[in-house]
C-alpha positions as CSV (number, residue, x, y, z in Angstrom):
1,X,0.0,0.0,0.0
2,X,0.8,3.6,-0.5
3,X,0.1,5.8,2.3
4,X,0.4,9.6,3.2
5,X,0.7,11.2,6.5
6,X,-0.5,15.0,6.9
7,X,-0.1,17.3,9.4
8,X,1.1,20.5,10.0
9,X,4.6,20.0,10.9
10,X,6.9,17.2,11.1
11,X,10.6,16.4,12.4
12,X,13.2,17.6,13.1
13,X,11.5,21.1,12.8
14,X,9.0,20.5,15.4
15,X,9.2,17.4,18.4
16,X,6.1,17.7,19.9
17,X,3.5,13.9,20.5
18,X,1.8,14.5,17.3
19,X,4.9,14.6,15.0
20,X,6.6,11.6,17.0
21,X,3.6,9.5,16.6
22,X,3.4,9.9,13.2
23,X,6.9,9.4,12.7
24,X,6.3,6.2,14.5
25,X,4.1,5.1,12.6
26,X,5.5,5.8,10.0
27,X,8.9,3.5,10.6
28,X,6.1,0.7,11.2
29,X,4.4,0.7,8.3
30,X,7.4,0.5,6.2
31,X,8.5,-2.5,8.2
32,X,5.0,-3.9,6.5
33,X,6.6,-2.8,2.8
34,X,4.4,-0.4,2.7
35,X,5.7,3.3,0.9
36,X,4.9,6.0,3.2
37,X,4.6,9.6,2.3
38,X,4.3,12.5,4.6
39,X,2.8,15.8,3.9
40,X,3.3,19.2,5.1
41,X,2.6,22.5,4.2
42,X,5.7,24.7,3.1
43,X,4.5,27.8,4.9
44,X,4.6,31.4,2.9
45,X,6.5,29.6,-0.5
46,X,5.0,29.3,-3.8
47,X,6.8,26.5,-4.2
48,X,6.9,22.6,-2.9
49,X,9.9,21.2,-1.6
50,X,10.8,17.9,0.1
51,X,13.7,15.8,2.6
52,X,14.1,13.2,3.8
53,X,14.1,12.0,7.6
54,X,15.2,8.7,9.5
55,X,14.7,7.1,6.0
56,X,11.4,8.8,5.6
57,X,9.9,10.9,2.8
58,X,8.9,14.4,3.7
59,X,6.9,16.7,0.8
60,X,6.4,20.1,1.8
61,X,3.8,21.7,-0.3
62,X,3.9,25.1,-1.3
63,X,1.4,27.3,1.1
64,X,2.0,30.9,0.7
65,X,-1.2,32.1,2.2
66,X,-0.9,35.3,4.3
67,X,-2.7,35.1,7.3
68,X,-5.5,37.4,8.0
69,X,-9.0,37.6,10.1
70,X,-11.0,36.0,7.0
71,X,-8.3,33.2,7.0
72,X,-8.5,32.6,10.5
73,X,-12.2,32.7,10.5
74,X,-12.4,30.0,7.8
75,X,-14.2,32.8,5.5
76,X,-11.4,31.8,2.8
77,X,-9.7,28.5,1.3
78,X,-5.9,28.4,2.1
79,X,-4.1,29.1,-1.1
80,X,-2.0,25.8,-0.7
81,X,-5.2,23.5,-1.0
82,X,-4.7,23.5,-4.7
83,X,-0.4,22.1,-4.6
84,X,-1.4,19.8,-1.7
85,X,-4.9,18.1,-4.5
86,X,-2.1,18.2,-7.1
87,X,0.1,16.1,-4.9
88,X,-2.3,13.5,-3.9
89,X,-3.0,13.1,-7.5
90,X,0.4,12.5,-8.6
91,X,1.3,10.0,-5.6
92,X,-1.7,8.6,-5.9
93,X,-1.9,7.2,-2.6
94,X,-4.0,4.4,-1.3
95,X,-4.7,5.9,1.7
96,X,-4.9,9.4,3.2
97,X,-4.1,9.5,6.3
98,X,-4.6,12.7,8.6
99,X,-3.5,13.4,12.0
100,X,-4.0,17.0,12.8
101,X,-6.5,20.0,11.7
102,X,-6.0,23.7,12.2
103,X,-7.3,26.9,11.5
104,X,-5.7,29.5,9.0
105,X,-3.2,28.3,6.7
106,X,-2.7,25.0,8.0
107,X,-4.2,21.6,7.1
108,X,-8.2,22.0,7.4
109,X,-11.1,20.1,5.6
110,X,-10.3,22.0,2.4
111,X,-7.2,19.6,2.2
112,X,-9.5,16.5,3.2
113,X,-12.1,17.2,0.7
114,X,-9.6,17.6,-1.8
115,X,-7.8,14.0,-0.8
116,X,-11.6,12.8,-1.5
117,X,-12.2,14.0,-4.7
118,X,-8.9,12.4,-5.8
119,X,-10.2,9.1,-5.0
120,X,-8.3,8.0,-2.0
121,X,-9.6,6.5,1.2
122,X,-9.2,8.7,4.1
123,X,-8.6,8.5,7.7
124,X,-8.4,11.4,10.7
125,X,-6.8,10.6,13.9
126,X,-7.8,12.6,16.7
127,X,-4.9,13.7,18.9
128,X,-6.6,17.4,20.1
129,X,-10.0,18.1,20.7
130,X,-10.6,21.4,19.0
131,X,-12.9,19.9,16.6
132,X,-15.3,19.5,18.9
133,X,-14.4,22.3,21.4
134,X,-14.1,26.1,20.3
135,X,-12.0,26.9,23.2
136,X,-9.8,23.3,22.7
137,X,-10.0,22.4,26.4
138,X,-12.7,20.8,27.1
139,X,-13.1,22.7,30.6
140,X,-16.8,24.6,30.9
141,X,-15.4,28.4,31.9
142,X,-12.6,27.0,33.1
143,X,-14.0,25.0,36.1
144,X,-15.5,21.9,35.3
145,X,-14.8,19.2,32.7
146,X,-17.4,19.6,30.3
147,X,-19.1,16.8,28.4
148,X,-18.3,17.5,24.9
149,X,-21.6,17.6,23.1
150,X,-21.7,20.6,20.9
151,X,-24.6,22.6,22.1
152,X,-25.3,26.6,20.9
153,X,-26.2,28.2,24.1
154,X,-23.8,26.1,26.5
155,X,-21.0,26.7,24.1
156,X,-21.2,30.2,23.3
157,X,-21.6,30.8,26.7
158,X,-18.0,29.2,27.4
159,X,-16.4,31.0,24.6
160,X,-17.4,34.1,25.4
161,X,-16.4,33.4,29.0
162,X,-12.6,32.3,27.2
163,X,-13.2,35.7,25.5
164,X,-13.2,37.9,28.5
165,X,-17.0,38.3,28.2
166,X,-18.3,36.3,31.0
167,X,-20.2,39.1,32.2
168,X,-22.1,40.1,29.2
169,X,-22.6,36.7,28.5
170,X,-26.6,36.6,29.7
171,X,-27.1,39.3,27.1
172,X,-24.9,38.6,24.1
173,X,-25.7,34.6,24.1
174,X,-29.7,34.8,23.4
175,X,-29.3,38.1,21.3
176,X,-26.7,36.3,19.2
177,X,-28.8,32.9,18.6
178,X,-31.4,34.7,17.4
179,X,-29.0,36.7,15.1
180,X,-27.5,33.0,14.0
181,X,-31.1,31.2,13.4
182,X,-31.9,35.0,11.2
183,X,-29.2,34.3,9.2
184,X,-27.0,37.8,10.0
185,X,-23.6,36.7,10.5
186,X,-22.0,39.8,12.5
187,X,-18.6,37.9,12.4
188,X,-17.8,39.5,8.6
189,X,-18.1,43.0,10.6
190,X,-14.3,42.7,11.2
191,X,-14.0,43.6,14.4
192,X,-13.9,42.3,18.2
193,X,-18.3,43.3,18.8
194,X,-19.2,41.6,15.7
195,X,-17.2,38.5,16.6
196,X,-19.2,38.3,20.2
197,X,-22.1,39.1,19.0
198,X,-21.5,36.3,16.0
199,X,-20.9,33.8,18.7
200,X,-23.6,31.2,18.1
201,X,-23.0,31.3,14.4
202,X,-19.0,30.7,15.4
203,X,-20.6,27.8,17.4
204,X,-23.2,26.4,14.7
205,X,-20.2,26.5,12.1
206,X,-18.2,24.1,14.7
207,X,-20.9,21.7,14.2
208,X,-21.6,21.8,10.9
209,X,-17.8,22.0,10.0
210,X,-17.4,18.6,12.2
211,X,-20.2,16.8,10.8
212,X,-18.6,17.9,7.0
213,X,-15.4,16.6,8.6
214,X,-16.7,13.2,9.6
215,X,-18.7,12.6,6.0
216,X,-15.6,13.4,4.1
217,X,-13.9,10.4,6.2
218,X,-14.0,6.7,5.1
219,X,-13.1,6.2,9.4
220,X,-11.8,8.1,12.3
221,X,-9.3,7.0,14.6
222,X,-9.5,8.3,19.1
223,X,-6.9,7.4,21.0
224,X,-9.1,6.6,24.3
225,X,-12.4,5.7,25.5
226,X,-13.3,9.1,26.8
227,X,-12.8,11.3,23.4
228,X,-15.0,7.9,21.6
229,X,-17.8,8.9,23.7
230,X,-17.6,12.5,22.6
231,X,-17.8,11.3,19.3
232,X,-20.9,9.5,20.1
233,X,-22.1,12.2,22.2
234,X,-21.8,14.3,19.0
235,X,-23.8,12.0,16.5
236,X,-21.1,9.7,14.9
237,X,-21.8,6.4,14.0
238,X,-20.0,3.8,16.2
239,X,-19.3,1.8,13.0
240,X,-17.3,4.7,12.1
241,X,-15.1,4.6,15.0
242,X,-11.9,2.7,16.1
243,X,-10.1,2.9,19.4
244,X,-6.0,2.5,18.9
245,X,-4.8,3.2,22.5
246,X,-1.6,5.3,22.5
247,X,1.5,3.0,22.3
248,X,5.4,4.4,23.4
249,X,7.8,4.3,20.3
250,X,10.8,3.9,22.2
251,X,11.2,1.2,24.6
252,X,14.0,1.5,27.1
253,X,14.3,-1.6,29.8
254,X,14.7,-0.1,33.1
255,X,17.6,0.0,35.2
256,X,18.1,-2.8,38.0
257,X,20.1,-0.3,40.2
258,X,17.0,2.3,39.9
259,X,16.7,3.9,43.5
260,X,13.4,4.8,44.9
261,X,12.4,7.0,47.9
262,X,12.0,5.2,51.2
263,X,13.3,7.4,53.6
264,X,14.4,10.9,54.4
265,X,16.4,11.9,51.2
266,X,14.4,14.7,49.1
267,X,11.7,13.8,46.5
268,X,12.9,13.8,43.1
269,X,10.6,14.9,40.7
270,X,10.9,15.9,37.2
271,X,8.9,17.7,34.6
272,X,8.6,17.3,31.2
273,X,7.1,19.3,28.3
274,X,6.4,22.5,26.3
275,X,7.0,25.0,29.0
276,X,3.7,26.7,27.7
277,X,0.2,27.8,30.3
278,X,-1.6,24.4,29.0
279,X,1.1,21.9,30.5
280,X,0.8,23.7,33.7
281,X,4.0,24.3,35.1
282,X,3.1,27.4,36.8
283,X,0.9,26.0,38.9
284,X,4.2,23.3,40.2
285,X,6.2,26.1,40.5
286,X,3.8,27.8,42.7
287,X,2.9,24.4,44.2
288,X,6.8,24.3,45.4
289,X,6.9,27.5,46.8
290,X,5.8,26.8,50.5
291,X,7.5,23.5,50.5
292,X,11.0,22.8,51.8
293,X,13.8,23.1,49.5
294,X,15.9,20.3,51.6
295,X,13.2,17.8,51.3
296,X,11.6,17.8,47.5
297,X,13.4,19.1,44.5
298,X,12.9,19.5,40.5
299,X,14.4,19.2,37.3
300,X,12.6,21.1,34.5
301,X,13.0,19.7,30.5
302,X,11.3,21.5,28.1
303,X,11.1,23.1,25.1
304,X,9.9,27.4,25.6
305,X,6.7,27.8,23.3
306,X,5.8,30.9,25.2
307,X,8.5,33.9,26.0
308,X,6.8,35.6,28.2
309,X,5.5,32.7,30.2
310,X,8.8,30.8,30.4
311,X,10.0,34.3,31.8
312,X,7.1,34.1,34.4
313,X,8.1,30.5,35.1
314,X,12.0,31.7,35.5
315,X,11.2,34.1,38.2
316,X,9.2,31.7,40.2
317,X,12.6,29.4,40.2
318,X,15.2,32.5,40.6
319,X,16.2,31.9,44.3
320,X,15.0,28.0,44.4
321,X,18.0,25.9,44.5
322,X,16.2,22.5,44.3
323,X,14.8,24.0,41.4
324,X,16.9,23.3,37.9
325,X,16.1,23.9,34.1
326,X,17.8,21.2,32.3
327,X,17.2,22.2,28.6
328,X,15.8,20.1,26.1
329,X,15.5,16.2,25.8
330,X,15.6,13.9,23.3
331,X,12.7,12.0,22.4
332,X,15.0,8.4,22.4
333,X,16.5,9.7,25.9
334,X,13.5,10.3,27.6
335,X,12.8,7.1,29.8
336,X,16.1,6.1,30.7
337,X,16.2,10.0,32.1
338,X,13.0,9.7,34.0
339,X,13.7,6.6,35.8
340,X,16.5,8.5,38.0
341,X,13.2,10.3,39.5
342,X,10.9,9.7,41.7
343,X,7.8,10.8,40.3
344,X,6.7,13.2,37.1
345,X,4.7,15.9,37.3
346,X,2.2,16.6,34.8
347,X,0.3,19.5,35.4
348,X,-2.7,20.1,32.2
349,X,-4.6,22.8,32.1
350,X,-6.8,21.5,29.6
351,X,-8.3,18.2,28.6
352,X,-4.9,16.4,26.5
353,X,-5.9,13.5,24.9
354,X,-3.7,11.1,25.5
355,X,-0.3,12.2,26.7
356,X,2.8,10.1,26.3
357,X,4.6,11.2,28.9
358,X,2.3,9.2,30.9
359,X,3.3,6.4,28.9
360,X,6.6,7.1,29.1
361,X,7.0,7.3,32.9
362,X,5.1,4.1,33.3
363,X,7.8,2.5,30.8
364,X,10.2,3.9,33.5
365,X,8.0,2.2,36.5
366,X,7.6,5.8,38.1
367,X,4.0,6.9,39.2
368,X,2.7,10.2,37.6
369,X,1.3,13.4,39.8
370,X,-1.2,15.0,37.3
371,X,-4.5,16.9,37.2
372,X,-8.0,15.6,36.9
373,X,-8.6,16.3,33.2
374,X,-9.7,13.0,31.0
375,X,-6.4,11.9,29.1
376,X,-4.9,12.2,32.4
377,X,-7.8,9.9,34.4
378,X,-8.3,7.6,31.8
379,X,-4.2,6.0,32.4
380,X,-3.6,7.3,35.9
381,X,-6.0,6.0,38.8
382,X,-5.2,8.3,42.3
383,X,-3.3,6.2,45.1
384,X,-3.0,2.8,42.8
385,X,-0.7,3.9,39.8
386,X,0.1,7.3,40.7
387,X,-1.8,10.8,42.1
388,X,-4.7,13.0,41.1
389,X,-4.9,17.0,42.0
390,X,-8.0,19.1,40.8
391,X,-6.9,21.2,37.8
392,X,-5.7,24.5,37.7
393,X,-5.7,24.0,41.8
394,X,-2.1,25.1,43.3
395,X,-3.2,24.2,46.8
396,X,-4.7,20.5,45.5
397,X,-1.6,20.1,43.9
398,X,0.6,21.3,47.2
399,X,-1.3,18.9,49.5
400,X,-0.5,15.8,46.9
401,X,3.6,16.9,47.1
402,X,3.3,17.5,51.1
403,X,2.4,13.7,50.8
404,X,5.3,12.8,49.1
405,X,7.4,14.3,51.7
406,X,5.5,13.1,54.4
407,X,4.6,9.5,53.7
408,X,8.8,8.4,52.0
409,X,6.8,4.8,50.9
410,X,4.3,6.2,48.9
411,X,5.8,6.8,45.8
412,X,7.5,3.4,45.8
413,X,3.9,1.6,46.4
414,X,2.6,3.7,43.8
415,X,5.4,2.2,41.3
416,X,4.5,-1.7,42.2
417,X,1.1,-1.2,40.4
418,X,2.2,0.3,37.2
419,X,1.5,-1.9,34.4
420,X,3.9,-2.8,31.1
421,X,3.3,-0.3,28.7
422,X,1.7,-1.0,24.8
423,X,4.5,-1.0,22.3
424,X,4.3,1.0,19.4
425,X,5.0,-2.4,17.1
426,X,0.9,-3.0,18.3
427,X,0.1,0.0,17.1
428,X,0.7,-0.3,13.9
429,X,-0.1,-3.6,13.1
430,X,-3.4,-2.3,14.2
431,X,-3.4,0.9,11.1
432,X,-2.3,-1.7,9.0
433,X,-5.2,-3.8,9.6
434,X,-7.8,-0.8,9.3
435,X,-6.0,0.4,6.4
436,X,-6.3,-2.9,4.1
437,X,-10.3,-3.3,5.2
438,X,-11.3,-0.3,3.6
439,X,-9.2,-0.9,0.7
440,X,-11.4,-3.7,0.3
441,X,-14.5,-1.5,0.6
């Protein structure tokens, strides 16, 4: 089979779980003789390009929309839909196979409808959310875990409230429904009233732009139980679905000698990510802050996506000496780094769908500390595998690390119920199974 990977980015340019799954995935499939192909827009050229990585062909196709409000609104086709149809039809691939969506000049259903019309079979993997989630979190105003079903008022409400509008909210939600079910779309005003005031019609082109999504696909892929009862939630048929749980691409056996916290030496933890709001560090940081230096310490690896944040998070760690920024870390270095810890922190701020550090530390037999949002729930369970704080809560999170320090066999009972990890080998051999049924379609 022929097969093409899109998304918006891929190695070495950008390490982030998206681009290392599909570059998984990618290596797997090949081990089936299968060609693989991956596509990616060539942002602000005219032209297409491509290279090559870990033995894997990488097209960049020319994209040289400039980004405006009607482009990040969706009132406009990117201009690189056209070089990306042309693509498919030269390659000709068996089967389309995409892993991310995005607003503005990135890959959107333009680029899926134009996959269909060539002919080939297509498949979307959900790694985010946003499709179904205008603010991409999942959280209802920021305090509660919210079901997922698209609904007009709910929604708009929650938007607006992401907005900075909470308290004009009562007004502008019923004023703008009936604007919506009129037909005025104030959004094409151009400016920040018309855009609140367009609210439900920004929410009732969610729906419609997800149900257009899931026609255009032969199948969809979710990565967990929670996001396939979303799906559900949201009017897809079941027959429509597969579950492929997450699997860890890089196995790493862990070390015999591996210390663990029994007694009074200082809690080693470690976090790993973007150092962005939605993984949360803050929140550690501030977590730490009250907590004895001699007794708990951290080591920070991540990659900045945020200037001003990582700033924020520098000056919460200025005069902290059990407090160290360790740079960046390879993907293939990750477990055999984690497992000198004795716990990892992971601290979202929004619903992540499936995150592999979890996987990751589990490969390393260290339990995870992470916030009660449903990628995190669905692998962790609190006091069996690892520890549950209430998200965005500082003082939740505080009272989980005070146990750490306070009960030294904890952590190491936590580790004893960890379970082997799914290898990325199952993975694909489940893609490659999906792939050849609807070939036979």
């Amino acid at each position: 089979m022929k097969i093409a990977n899109i998304l918006n980015h891929f190695l070495p340019h950008q390490i982030a779980g998206t681009e290392v799954y599909t570059w998984a995935l990618s290596k797997g499939l090949q081990k089936f003789n299968n060609e693989v192909i991956v596509f990616i827009p060539n942002y602000g050229e005219t032209f297409n390009a491509d290279y090559e990585y870990d033995s894997i062909n990488v097209v960049r196709f020319a994209e040289p929309s400039v980004i405006d409000r009607s482009l990040i609104m969706g009132k406009r086709i990117p201009e690189g839909v056209d070089a990306f149809k042309k693509l498919i039809e030269s390659k000709k691939p068996d089967i389309v196979h995409f892993h991310e969506l995005a607003g503005s000049n990135g890959i959107t259903k333009h680029h899926i409808k134009a996959a269909k019309d060539a002919g080939a079979k297509i498949i979307l993997t959900f790694h985010l959310s946003g499709n179904t989630c205008r603010t991409g979190n999942l959280v209802y105003k920021g305090n509660e875990l919210c079901d997922g079903m698209i609904r007009t008022k709910r929604c708009s409400e929650c938007y607006l409230h992401s907005k900075g509008y909470d308290g004009f909210a009562k007004v502008l939600v019923p004023f703008s429904i009936v604007l919506q079910k009129i037909g005025l779309d104030t959004t094409n005003w151009n400016n920040k009233s018309g855009t609140a005031l367009g609210t439900a019609y920004i929410i009732k082109k969610l729906k419609d732009d997800f149900n257009t999504l899931i026609n255009f696909c032969d199948h969809v892929v979710v990565l967990t139980e929670w996001y396939k009862k979303i799906l559900l939630l949201n009017g897809v048929d079941s027959k429509k679905i597969s579950l492929i749980k997450q699997g860890l691409p890089f196995i790493t056996t862990v070390s015999k000698s591996k210390k663990y916290k029994t007694g009074n030496e200082p809690v080693r933890l470690i976090f790993l990510g973007r150092v962005s709001p939605f993984k949360g560090l803050h929140l550690l940081l501030e977590a730490l802050q009250s907590l004895p230096e001699s007794k708990i310490s951290l080591d920070i690896y991540g990659q900045p996506s945020d200037a001003e944040y990582e700033q924020r998070c520098r000056q919460l760690t200025a005069f902290k000496i059990n407090i160290q920024w360790k740079g960046v870390l390879h993907q293939r270095d990750v477990v055999a780094t984690i497992q000198d810890y004795d716990a990892i922190c992971l601290c979202s701020t929004f619903s992540e769908m499936s995150p592999l550090v979890i996987q990751e530390a589990f490969a390393a037999n260290i339990p995870v500390i992470a916030s009660e949002v449903y990628g995190n729930m669905e692998q962790i369970i609190h006091n069996f595998n690892g520890l549950l704080f209430r998200f965005n809560d500082t003082d939740s999170l505080r009272t989980q690390l005070q146990r750490c320090i306070e009960e030294p066999g904890l952590l190491l009972q936590l580790s004893k119920n960890i379970c082997p990890v799914k290898e990325f080998d199952k993975v694909t051999y489940e893609y490659q199974s999906l792939y050849k049924s609807l070939i036979q379609i």
